[in-house]
VOGU-3710 file (C-alpha; in Angstrom, 3 decimals, decimal comma):
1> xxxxxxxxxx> -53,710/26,341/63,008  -50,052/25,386/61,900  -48,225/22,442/64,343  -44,489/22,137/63,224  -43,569/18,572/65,108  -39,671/18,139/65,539  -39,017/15,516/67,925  -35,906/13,947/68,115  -35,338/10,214/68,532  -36,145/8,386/72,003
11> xxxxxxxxxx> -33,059/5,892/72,197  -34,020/2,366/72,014  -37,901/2,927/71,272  -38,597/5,799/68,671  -36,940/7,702/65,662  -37,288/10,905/64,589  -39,446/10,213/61,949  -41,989/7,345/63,859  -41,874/10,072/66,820  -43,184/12,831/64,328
21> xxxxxxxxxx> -45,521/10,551/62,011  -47,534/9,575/65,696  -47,575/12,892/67,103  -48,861/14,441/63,421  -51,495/11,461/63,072  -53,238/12,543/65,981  -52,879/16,221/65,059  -53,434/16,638/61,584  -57,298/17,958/61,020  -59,445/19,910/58,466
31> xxxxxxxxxx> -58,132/22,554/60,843  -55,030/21,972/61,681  -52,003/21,430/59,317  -48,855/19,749/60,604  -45,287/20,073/59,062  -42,915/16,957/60,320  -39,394/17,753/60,548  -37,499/14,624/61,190  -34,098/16,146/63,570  -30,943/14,616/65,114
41> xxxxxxxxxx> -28,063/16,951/66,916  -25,135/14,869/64,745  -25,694/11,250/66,952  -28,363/8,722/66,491  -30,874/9,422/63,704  -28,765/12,114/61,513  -28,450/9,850/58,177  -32,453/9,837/59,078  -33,290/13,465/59,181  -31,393/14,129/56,249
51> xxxxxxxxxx> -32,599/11,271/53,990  -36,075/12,187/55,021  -36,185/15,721/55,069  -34,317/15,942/50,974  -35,576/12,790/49,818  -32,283/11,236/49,816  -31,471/7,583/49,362  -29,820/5,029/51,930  -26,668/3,696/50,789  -24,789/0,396/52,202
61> xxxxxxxxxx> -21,381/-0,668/52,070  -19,296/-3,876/53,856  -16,643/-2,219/55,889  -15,195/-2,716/59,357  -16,487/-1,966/62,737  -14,391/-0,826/65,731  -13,229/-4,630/66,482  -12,135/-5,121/62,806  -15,149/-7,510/62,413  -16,743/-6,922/58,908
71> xxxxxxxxxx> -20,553/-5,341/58,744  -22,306/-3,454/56,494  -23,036/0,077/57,278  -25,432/2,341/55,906  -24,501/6,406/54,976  -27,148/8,622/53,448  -26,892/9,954/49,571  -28,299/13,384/48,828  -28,069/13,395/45,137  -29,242/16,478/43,957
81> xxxxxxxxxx> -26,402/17,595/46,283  -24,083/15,161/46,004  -23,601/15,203/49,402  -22,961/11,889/51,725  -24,383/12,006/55,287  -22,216/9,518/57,975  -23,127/8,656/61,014  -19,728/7,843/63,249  -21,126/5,604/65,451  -22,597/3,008/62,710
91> xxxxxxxxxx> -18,717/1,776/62,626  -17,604/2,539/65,665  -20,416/2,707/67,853  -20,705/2,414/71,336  -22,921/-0,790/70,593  -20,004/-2,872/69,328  -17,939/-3,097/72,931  -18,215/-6,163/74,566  -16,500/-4,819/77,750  -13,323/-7,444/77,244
101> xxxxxxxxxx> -9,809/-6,740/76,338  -10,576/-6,953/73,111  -12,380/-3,638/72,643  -10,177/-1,915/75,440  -9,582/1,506/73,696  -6,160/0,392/73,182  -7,556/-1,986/70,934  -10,150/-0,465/68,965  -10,057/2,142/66,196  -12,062/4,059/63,443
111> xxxxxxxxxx> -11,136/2,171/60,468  -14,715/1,905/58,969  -15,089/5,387/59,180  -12,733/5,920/56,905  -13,703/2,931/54,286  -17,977/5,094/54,613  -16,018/8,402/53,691  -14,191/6,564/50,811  -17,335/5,065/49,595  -18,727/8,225/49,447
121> xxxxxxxxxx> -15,894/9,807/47,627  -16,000/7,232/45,117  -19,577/7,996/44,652  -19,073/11,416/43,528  -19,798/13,067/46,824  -18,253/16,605/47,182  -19,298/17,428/50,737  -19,586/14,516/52,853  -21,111/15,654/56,406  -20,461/13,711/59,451
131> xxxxxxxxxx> -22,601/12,971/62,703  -19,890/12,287/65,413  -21,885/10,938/68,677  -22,080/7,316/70,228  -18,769/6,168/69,598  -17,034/3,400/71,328  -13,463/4,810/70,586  -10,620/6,644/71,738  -8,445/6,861/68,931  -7,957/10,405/68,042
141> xxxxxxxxxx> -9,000/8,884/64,618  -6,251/7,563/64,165  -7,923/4,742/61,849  -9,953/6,322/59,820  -6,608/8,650/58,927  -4,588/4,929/58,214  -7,462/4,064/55,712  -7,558/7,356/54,023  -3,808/6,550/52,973  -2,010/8,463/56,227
151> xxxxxxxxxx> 0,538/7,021/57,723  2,654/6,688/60,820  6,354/6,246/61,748  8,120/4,941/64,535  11,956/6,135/65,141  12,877/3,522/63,321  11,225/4,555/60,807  8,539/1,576/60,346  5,006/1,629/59,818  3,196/1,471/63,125
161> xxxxxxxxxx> -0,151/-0,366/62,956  -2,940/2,225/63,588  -4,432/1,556/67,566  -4,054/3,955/70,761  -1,851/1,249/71,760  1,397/2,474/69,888  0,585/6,328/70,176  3,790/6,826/71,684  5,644/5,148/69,277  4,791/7,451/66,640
171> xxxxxxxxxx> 7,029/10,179/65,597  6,020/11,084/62,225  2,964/11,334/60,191  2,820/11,447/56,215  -0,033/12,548/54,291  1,231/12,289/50,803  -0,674/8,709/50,020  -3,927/10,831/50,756  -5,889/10,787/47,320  -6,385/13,966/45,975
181> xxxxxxxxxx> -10,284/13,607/45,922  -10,247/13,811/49,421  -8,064/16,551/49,691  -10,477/18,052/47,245  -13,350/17,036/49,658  -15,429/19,638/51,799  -16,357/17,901/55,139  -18,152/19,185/57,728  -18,302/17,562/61,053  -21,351/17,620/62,618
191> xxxxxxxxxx> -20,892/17,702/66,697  -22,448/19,464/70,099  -19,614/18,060/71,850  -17,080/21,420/72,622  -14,649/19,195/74,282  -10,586/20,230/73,028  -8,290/16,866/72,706  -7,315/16,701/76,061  -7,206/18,033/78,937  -9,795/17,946/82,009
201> xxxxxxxxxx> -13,158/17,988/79,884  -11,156/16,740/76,591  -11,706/13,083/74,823  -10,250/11,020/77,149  -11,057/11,897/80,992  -14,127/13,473/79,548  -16,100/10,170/78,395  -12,528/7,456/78,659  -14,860/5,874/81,574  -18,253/5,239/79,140
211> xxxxxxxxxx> -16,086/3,330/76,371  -14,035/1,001/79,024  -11,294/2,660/80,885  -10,045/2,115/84,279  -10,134/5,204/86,597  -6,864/4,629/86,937  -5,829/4,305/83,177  -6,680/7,725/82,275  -3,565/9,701/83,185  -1,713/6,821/81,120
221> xxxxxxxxxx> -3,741/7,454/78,378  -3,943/10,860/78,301  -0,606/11,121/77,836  -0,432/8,777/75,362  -3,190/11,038/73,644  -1,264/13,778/74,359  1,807/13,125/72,652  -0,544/11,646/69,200  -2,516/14,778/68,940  0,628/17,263/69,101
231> xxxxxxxxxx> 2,097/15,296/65,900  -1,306/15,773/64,153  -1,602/19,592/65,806  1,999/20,583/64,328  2,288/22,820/67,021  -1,289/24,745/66,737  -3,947/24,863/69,910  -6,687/22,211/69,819  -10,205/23,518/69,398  -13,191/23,247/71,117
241> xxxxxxxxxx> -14,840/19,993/68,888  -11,621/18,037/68,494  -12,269/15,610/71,324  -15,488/14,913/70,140  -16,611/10,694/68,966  -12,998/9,873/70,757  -10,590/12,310/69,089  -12,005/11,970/65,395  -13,422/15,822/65,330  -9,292/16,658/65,514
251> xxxxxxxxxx> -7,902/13,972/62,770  -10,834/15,496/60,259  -10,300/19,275/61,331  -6,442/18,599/61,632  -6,145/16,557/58,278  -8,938/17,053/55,967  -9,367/20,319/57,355  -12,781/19,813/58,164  -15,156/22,510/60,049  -17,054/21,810/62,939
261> xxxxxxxxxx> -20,533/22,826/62,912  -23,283/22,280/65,248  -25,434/19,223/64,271  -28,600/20,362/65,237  -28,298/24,132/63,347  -27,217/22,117/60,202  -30,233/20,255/60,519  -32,162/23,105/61,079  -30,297/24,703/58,351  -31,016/22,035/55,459
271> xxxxxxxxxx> -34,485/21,908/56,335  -35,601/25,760/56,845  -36,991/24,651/60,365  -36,464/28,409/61,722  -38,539/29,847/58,743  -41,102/27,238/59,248  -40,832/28,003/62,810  -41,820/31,746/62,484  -44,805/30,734/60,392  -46,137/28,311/63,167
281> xxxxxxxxxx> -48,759/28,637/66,074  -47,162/25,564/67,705  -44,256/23,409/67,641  -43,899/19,934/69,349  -40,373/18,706/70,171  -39,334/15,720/72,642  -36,680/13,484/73,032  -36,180/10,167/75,840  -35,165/12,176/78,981  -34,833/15,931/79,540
291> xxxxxxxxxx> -32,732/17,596/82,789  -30,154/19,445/83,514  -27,834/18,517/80,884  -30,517/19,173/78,109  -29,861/23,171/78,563  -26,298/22,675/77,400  -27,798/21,830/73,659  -29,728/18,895/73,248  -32,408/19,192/70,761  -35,459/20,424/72,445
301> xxxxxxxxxx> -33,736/23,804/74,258  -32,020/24,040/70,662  -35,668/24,325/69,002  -36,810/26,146/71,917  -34,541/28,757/71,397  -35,435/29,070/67,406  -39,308/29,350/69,078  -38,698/31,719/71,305  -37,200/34,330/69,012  -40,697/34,527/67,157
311> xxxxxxxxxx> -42,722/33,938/70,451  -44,063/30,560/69,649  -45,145/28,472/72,243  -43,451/24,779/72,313  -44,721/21,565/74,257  -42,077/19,012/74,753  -42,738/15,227/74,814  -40,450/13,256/77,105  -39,911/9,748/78,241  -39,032/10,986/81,416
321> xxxxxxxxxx> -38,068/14,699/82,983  -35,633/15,837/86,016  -35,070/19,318/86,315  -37,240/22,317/87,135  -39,924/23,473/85,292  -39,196/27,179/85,468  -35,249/26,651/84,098  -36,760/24,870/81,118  -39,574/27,530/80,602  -36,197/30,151/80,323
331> xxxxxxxxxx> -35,147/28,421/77,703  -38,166/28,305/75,461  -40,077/25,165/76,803  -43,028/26,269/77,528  -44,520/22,830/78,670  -43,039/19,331/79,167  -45,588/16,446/79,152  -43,646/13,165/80,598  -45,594/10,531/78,389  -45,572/7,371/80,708
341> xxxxxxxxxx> -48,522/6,912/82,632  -47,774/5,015/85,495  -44,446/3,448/87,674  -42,793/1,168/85,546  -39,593/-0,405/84,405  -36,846/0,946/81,836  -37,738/-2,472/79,223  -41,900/-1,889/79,777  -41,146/2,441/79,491  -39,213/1,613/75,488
351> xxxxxxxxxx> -41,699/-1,640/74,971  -44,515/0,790/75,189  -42,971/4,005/73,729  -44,933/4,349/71,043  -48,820/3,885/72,866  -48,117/6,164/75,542  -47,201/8,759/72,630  -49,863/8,685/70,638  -52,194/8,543/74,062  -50,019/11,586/74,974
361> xxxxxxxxxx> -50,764/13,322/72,005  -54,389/12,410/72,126  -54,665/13,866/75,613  -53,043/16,805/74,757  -55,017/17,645/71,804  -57,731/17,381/73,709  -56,781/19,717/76,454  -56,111/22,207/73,948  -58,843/22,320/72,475  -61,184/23,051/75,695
371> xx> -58,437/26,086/75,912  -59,725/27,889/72,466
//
């Protein structure tokens, strides 16, 4: 029998790869051969999967988080490739807010972004791929442009420092400080956000609330977004991806023309998990909590769908589940198996994450087994 485990991480408890090792432990027999695919959609645990899955190397640099605060950050280094993996939100991440007026939107920007993708450039890297998910900004990225050498004019034809705060100030941006190994770059950003810039589902109304705004700051700062993106636009339509991690899917699509690519079929892509797929009798997925939202991409109706095309059956692993059972069956799922045992809180659910998997997975095997 031939298990292909791809279970993405269960925030604040599991990774990809723990999630996978635990689930192939108890799996892996004389009869039974398991494949472990560690997977991400382009948020938490993307520098993971690809490390893991090429047999990459971590890299760390000092750099800047969304406050300006220095930190070291860590990108992954495929060098066979020579291909840097980012992860947004290890600068800018949601993590860093500390709900004051410090990190008000206004305030914060993707600097550090920009120092990762010139460390990687440095490096040698000549496709640099980008997880956008779990920022803490708004800034159209805005500073991560300012570090690559961009720069913006007021009317008076001074520098303006590079913060939401003066977006309407700006009335001209030059890109001829850019170094020509980034132009020469190929960067792919990778995102299941299809927000556009603005509008009602764009960067700012969209998740403004989640990184500190005021319902009643968001028409101010949509327009203030408004007026920032149409300088970097030149006059063509925003597309669906730019308002992804805060506005940073349009500065790298706009400006270092990048493409915007699913995360999860990139994944998929670099690690031949459809092929692997086909040749399977089962695959195990999971990930924290599946509902509603899960059917609009996350990672188990993504794998579900690559399952279904080859009728293989796929049991999902979740901290906890909302939905109906027959809307997740449509989309591939053939069985979701909540893993906690019995009523508990949040802290005891992510204390225990990694027990009630394993017993999961024991109980599981088990039941299959008396089905064969």
């Amino acid at each position: 029998m031939k298990i292909v485990t791809a279970i993405d991480s269960m925030k604040g408890s599991l990774t990809s790869k723990q999630a996978n090792q635990i689930v192939a432990e108890v799996f892996r027999d004389e009869k039974i051969e398991v494949t472990e695919i560690a997977i991400a959609d382009g948020g938490e645990g993307t520098v993971e999967a690809f490390v893991t899955n090429a047999n990459g190397e971590v890299i760390s640099v000092k750099c800047h988080n969304l406050l300006g605060d220095e930190i070291t950050a860590d990108y992954g280094w495929l060098g066979e490739e020579k291909t840097a993996v980012i992860e947004s939100a290890a600068t800018c991440g949601i993590q860093f807010l500390k709900g004051t007026s410090e990190t008000h939107p206004h305030n914060t920007n993707s600097y550090g972004l920009g120092e990762q993708i010139l460390s990687a450039a440095q490096k040698g890297a000549k496709r640099i791929i980008i997880g956008l998910g779990g920022t803490g900004t708004i800034d159209g990225g805005i500073g991560l442009l300012a570090c690559l050498g961009v720069e913006f004019f007021d009317s008076q034809n001074q520098l303006v420092s590079p913060i939401p705060r003066n977006f309407k100030k700006i009335t001209r941006v030059e890109t001829q400080k850019m170094p020509m190994m980034l132009k020469e770059l190929e960067i792919i950003v990778a995102a299941d956000v299809k927000s556009t810039i603005t509008g009602e589902k764009g960067a700012v109304y969209l998740f403004g609330e989640q990184k500190g705004l005021q319902s009643n700051e968001l028409a101010t700062f949509e327009e203030e977004m408004t007026h920032y993106s149409k300088l970097l636009l030149e006059g063509a339509e925003s597309q669906e991806g730019d308002g992804a991690a805060g506005g940073i899917g349009l500065a790298l699509r706009a400006i270092l023309q990048a493409k915007v690519v699913s995360g999860l079929d990139l994944i998929a892509e670099q690690s031949h998990l459809p092929e692997i797929i086909q040749q399977a009798d089962l695959v195990i997925t999971g990930e924290g909590k599946i509902d509603s939202q899960s059917l609009q991409g996350k990672v188990p109706v993504g794998i579900g769908a690559m399952a279904q095309k080859h009728q293989v059956p796929v049991l999902v692993f979740v901290g906890a589940m909302q939905g109906e059972s027959d809307e997740f069956e449509k989309a591939g799922l053939s069985v979701i198996i909540p893993i906690v045992n019995e009523v508990t809180t949040l802290n005891e659910a992510l204390m225990y994450a990694e027990q009630n998997l394993r017993q999961a997975a024991e109980r599981t095997k088990k039941l299959l087994f008396l089905l064969t």
